[in-house]
C-alpha positions as CSV (number, residue, x, y, z in Angstrom):
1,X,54.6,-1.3,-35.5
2,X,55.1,2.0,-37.2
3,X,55.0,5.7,-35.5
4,X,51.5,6.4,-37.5
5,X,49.8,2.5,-36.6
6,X,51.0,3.3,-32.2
7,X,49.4,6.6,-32.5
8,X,46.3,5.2,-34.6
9,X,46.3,2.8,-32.3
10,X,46.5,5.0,-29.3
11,X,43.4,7.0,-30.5
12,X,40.9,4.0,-31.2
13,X,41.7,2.9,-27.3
14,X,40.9,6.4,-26.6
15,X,37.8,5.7,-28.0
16,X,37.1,2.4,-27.0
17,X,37.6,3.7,-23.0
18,X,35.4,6.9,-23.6
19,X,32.6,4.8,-25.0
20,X,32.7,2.1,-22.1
21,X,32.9,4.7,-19.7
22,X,30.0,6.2,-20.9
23,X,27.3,3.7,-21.4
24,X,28.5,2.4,-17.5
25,X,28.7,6.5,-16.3
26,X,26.0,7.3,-18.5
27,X,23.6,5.4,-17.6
28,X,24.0,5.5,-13.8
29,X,23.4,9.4,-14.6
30,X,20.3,9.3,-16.4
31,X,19.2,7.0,-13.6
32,X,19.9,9.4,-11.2
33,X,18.6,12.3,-13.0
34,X,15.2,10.5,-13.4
35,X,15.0,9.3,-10.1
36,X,15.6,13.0,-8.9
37,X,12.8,14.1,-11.3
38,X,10.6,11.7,-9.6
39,X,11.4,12.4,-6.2
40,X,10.3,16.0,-7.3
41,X,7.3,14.7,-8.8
42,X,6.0,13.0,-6.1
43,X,6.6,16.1,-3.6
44,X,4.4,17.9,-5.7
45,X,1.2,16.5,-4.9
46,X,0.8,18.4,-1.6
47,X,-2.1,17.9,0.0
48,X,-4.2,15.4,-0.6
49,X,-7.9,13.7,0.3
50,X,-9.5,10.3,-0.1
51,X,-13.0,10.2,-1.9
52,X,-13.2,6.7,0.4
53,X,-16.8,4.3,0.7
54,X,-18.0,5.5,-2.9
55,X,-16.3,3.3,-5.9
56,X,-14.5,1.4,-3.5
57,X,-18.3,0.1,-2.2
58,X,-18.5,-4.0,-2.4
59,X,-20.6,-7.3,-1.1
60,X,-23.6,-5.7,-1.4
61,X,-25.4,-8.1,-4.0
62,X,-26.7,-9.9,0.0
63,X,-29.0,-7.1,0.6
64,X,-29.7,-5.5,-3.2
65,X,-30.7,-7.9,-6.1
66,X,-29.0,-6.7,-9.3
67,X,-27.4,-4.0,-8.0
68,X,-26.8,-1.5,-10.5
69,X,-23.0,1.6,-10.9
70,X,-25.2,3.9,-8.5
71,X,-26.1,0.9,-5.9
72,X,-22.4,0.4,-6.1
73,X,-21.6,4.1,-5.0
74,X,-24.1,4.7,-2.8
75,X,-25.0,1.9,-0.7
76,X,-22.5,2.8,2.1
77,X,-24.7,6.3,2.4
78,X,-22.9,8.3,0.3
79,X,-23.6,10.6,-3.4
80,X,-21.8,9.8,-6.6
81,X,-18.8,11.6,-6.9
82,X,-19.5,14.5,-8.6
83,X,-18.0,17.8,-9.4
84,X,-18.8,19.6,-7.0
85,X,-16.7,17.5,-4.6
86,X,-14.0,17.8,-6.6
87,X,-14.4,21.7,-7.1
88,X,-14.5,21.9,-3.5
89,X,-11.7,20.1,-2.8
90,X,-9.5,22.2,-4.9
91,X,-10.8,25.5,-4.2
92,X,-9.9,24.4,-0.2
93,X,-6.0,23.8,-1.2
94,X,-6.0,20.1,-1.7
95,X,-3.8,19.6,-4.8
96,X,-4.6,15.7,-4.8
97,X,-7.6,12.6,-4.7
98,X,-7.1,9.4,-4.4
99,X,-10.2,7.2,-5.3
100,X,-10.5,3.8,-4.0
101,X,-11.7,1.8,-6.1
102,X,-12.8,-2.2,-6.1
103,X,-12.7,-4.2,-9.3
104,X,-13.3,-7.5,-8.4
105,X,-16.7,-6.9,-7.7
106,X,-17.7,-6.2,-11.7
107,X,-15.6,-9.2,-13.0
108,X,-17.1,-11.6,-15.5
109,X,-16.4,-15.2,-15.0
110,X,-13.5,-14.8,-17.5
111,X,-11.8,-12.0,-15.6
112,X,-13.3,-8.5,-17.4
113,X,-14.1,-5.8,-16.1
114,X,-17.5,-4.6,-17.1
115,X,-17.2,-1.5,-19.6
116,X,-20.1,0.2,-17.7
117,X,-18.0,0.0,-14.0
118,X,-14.8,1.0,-16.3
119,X,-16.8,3.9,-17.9
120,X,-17.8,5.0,-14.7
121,X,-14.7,5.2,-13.1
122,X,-12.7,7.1,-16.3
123,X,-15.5,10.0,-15.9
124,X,-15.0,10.1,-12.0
125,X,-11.2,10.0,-12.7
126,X,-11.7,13.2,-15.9
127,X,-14.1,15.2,-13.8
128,X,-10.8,15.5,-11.2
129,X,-8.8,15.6,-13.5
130,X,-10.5,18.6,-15.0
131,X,-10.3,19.9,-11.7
132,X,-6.6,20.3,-11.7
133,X,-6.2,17.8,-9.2
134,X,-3.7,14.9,-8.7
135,X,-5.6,11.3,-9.2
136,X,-4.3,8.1,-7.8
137,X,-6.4,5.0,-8.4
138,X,-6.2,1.8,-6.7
139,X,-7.1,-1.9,-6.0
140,X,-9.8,-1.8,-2.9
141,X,-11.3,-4.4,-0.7
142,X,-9.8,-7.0,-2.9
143,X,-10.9,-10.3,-1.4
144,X,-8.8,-12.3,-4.1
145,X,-5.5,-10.6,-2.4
146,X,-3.9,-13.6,-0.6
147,X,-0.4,-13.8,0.0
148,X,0.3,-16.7,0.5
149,X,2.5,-19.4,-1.2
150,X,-0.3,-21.4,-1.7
151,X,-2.3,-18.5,-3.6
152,X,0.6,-16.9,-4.7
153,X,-0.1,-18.1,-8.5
154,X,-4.0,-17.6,-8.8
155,X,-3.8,-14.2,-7.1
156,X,-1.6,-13.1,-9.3
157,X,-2.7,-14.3,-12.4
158,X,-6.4,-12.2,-11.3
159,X,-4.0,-8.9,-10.2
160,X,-2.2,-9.5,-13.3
161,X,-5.3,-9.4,-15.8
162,X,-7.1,-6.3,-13.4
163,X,-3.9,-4.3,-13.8
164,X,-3.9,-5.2,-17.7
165,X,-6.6,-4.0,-18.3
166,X,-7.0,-0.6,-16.2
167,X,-3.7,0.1,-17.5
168,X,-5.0,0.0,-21.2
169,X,-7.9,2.0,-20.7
170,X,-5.8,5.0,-19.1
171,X,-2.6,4.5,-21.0
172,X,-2.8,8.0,-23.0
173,X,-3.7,9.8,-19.6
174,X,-0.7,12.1,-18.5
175,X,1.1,12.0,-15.3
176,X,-1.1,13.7,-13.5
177,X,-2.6,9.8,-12.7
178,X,-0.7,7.6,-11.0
179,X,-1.9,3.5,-10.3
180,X,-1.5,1.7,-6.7
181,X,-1.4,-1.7,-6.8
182,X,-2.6,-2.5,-4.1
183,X,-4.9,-1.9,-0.9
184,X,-3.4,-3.3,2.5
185,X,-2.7,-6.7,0.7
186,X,-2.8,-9.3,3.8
187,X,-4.0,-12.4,5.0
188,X,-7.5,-11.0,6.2
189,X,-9.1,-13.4,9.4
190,X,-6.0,-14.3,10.4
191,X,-3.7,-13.6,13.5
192,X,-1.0,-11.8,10.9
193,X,-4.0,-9.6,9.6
194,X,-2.8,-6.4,11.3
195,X,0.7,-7.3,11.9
196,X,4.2,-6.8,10.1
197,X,3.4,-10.2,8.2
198,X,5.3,-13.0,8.5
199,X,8.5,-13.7,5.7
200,X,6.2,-15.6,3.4
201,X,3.3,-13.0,3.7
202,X,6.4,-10.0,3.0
203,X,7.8,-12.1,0.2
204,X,4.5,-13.0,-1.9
205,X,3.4,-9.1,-1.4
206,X,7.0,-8.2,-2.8
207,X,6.3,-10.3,-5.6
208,X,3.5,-9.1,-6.5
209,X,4.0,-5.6,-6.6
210,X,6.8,-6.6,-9.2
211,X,3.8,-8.3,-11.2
212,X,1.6,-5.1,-10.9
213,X,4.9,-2.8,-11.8
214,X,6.1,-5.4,-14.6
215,X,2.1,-5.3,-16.3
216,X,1.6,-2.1,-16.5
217,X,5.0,-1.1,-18.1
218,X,4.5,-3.4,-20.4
219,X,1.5,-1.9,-22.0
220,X,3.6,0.9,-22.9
221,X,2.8,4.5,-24.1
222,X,2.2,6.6,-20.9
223,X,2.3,3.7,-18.8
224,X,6.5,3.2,-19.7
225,X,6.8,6.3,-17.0
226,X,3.4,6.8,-15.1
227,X,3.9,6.9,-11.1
228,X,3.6,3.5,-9.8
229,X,3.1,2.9,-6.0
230,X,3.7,0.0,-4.2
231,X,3.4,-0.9,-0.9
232,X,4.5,-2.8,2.2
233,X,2.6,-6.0,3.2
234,X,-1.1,-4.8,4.9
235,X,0.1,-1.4,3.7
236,X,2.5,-1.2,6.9
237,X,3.4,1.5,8.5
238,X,5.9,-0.7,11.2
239,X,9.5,-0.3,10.7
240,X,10.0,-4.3,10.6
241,X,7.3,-4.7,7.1
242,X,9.0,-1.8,5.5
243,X,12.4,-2.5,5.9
244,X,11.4,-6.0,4.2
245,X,10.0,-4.2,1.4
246,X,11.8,-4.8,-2.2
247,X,12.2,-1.7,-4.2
248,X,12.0,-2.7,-8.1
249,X,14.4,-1.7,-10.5
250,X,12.2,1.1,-11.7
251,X,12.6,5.4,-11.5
252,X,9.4,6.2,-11.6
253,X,8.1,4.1,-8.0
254,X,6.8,5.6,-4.9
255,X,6.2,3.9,-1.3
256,X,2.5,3.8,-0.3
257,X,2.2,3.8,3.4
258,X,-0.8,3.8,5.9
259,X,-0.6,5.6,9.6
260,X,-3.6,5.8,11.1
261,X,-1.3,7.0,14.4
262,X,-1.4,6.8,17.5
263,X,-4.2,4.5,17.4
264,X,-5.0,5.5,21.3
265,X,-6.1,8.9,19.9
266,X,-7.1,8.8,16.2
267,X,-10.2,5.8,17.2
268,X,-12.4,7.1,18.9
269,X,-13.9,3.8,21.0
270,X,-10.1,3.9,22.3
271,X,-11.7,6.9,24.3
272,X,-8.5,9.4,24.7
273,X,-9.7,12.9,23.4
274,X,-6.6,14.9,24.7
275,X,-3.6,15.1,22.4
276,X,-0.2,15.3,24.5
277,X,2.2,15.9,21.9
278,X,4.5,15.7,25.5
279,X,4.1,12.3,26.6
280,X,6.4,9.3,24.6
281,X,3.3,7.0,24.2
282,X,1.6,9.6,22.0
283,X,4.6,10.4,19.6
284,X,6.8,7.4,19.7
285,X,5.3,5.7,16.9
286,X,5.1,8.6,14.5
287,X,8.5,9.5,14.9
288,X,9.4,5.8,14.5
289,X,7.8,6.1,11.1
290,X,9.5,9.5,10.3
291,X,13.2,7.8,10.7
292,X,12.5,4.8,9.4
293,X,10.7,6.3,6.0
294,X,13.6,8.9,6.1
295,X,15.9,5.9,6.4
296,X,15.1,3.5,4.0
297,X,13.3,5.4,1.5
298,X,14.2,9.3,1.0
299,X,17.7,8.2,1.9
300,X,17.9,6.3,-1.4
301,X,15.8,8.8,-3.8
302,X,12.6,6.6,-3.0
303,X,9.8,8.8,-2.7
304,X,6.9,8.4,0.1
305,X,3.5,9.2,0.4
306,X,1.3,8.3,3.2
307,X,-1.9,7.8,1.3
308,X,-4.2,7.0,4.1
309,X,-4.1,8.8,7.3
310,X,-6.8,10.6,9.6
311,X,-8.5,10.8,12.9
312,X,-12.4,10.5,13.9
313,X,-14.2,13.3,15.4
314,X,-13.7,13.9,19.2
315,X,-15.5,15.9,21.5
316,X,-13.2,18.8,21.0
317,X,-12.2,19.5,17.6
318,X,-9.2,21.5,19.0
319,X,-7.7,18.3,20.1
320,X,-8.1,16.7,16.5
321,X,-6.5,19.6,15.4
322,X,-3.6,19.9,17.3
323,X,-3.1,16.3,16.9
324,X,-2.9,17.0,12.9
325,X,-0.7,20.0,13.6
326,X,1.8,17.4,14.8
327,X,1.2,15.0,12.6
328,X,1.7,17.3,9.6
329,X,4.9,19.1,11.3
330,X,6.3,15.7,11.4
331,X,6.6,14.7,8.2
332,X,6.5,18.1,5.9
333,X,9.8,18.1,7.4
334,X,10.9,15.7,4.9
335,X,8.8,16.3,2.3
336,X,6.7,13.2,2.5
337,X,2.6,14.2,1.0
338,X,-0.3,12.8,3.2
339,X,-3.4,12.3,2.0
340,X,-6.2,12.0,5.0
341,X,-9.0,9.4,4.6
342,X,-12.7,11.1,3.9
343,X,-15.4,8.0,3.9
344,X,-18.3,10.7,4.3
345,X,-18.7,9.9,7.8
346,X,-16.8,10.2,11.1
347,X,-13.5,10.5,8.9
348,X,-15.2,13.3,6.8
349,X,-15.0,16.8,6.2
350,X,-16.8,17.7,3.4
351,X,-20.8,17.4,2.8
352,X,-20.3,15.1,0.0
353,X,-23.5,16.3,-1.2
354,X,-23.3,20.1,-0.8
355,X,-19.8,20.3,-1.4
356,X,-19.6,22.3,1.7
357,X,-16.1,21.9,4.1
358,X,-18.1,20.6,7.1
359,X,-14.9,20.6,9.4
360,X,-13.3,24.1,8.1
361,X,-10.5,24.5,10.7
362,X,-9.0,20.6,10.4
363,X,-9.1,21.5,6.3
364,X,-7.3,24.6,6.9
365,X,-4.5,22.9,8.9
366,X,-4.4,19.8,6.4
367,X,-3.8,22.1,3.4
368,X,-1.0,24.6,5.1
């Protein structure tokens, strides 16, 4: 080999190594970058409220014959959603909605969603949109949800052609909407119902957010980079079902969680109306959640949003509010968005038909 073929030589190994390097370092940046961008992304939707116990209504067809999109909304004693709700929850500093919503009440025999329920819900989802206001839609109340080996296949296959289909219609929506899979999927009746799950339960919930994830990306446009959140099984907010939750190869994921805590102070039959942000058996279990979210999730550019929390009215609202002071201190300490569950009733705090903040110094402390 000559002088000029070594150095030739030397140069297209040069190459060779800068390329490799690149597609292995290159990639693990972009992957980074994106994951960054989403962690971001995710912080930004602030403060946020659930329009809960309007589209998420279901088994009423026992008590109304034919029920028709407004039985649907309003059977559980609540107005359409409208935009004066939405107007009111943006002027009062909430920067995001979720809307529950339940599908497998307006399925045809073959799976479809009827285009009247789907019509319905796009114009609830514009008119916030219009708004300015995050929207995050889910799967609610869905019966059909069991995770078990046994109905691993056939519940799938009805998530599978829900997801499909929802994410068709909203595929040229922008980022501003964001899907949830799923709605405390667990084995409802049974001893397990409120628990951590056992490993079966976990496993068939992992799976099937990688189902939901896997459909929805696959419809493409929008869709390839929307917000996705999944969740742990029943929802979970224990360190145990968390911990056991399996984290897709996918940037653009965030962790749904639900903390309705302590559950001594937040129900109200559980009769405590004193918050004592100084005794263990008050705290304990939010903090738990605080280290463990910070620990498995944020630690690893996961994002988190607890997208169901709240408290029922007590005899002195002061308590409720100090409770939420606590509550909201905890975890805007690491950036994780809560959004508090409004079902128009002893969870609410607007006059869903006025508009009107009906609790106006919880709302201020939620929105600070």
């Amino acid at each position: 080999m000559n002088k000029r073929s070594a150095s030739l030589l030397i140069v297209i190994l040069f190459i060779v190594v800068l390329s490799v390097g690149y597609l292995i370092f290159g990639g693990k940046i972009k992957r980074i970058y994106e994951m960054e961008q989403n962690m971001k992304f995710v912080k930004s939707l602030g403060a946020g409220i659930n329009i809960g116990n309007d589209l998420d209504v279901y088994n009423i067809r026992g008590y109304i014959e034919n029920p028709s999109i407004y039985d649907y909304e309003t059977a559980w004693g609540n107005p359409p959603a409208e935009r004066n709700t939405f107007a009111a929850v943006k002027s009062s500093g909430f920067n995001t909605v979720r809307l529950p919503v339940t599908w497998s009440e307006h399925l045809d025999s073959d799976g479809n969603i009827d285009d009247e329920w789907m019509k319905r819900v796009k114009e609830v989802v514009d008119t916030a949109l219009s708004e300015n206001l995050f929207v995050i839609i889910d799967t609610h109340h869905e019966a059909f949800i069991i995770p078990t080996y046994e109905k691993e296949a056939e519940t799938t296959e009805k998530l599978v052609k829900i997801w499909k289909q929802i994410a068709e219609n909203f595929n040229d929506y922008d980022e501003r909407l964001m899907f949830e899979g799923m709605n405390e999927p667990r084995l409802i009746g049974s001893d397990e119902e409120w628990t951590d799950g056992t490993k079966e339960l976990r496993t068939v919930v992992n799976r099937l957010n990688s189902a939901f994830i896997k459909t929805v990306r696959e419809t493409g446009g929008n869709n390839k980079k929307r917000v996705l959140f999944i969740c742990a099984y029943g929802s979970n907010y224990r360190t145990h079902a968390l911990q056991e939750l399996e984290i897709p190869d996918d940037t653009h994921i965030a962790v749904s969680v639900h903390a309705y805590l302590p559950y001594k102070f937040i129900d109200a039959s559980q009769g405590k109306n004193k918050w004592k942000e100084d005794q263990e058996s008050y705290t304990s279990k939010i903090l738990e959640l605080k280290d463990t979210i910070q620990r498995c999730f944020l630690s690893n550019r996961i994002p988190v949003v607890i997208t169901e929390f709240g408290c029922e009215e007590k005899e002195s609202e002061e308590e409720r509010i100090k409770w939420a002071d606590y509550y909201l201190r905890q975890f805007s300490e690491i950036e994780v968005p809560c959004i508090w569950w409004d079902n128009g009733d002893e969870y609410g705090v607007f006059d869903r038909k006025t508009g009107e903040i009906t609790h106006e110094e919880l709302v201020n402390r939620l929105v600070r």
